[in-house]
C-alpha positions in Angstrom: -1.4 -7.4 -16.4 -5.2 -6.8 -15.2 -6.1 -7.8 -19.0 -4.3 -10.8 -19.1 -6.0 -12.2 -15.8 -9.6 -11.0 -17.5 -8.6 -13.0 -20.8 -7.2 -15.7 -19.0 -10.8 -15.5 -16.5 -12.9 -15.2 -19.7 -11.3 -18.5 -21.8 -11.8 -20.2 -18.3 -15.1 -19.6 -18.6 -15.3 -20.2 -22.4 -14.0 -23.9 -21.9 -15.8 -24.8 -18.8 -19.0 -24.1 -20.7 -17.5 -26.3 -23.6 -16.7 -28.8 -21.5 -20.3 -28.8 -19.7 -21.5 -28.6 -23.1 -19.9 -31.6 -24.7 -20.9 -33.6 -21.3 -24.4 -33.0 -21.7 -24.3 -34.0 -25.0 -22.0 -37.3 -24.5 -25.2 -38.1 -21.6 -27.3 -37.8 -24.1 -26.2 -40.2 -26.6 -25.2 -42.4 -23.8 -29.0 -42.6 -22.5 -29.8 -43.1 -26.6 -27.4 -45.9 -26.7 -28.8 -47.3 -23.4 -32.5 -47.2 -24.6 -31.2 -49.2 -27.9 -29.5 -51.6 -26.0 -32.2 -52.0 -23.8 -34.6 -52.7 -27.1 -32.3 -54.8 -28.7 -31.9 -57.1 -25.7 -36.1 -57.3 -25.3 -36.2 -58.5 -28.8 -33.4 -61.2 -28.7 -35.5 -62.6 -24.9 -38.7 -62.5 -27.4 -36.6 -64.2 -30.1 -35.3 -66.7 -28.2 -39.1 -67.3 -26.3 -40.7 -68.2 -29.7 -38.2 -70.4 -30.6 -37.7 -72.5 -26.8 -41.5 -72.8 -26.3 -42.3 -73.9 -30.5 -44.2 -70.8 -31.6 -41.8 -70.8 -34.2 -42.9 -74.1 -35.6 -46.4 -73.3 -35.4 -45.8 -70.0 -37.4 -43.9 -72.0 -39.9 -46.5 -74.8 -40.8 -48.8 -71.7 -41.1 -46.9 -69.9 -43.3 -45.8 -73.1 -45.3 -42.3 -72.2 -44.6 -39.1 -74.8 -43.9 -37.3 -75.4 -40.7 -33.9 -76.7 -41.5 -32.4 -77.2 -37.6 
């Protein structure tokens, strides 16, 4: 009986540290994910800046490229 109760102790243990384990690594990606979202969203802002304030035209007629609106 005293073996059982260490086993069941020991796989306890065993899938607490999995568990811990697969958390830190689901944080992880989540913080991964955040910093990409957070990147992406920076880039549309600046997207959407060039075209609202007419950078975009001005890089166009520079480059000899075609705005179709």
């Amino acid at each position: 009986m005293r073996k059982l109760k260490n086993l069941a102790k020991r796989h306890e243990s065993e899938n607490m540290a999995l568990i811990k384990n697969l958390l830190d690594e689901e944080k992880e990606l989540a913080k991964q994910q955040q910093e990409a979202l957070n990147g992406n969203g920076k880039k549309y802002e600046m997207l959407e800046d060039v075209v609202s304030d007419g950078t975009i035209r001005k890089l166009a007629h520079h480059y000899g490229v075609r705005l179709d609106d």
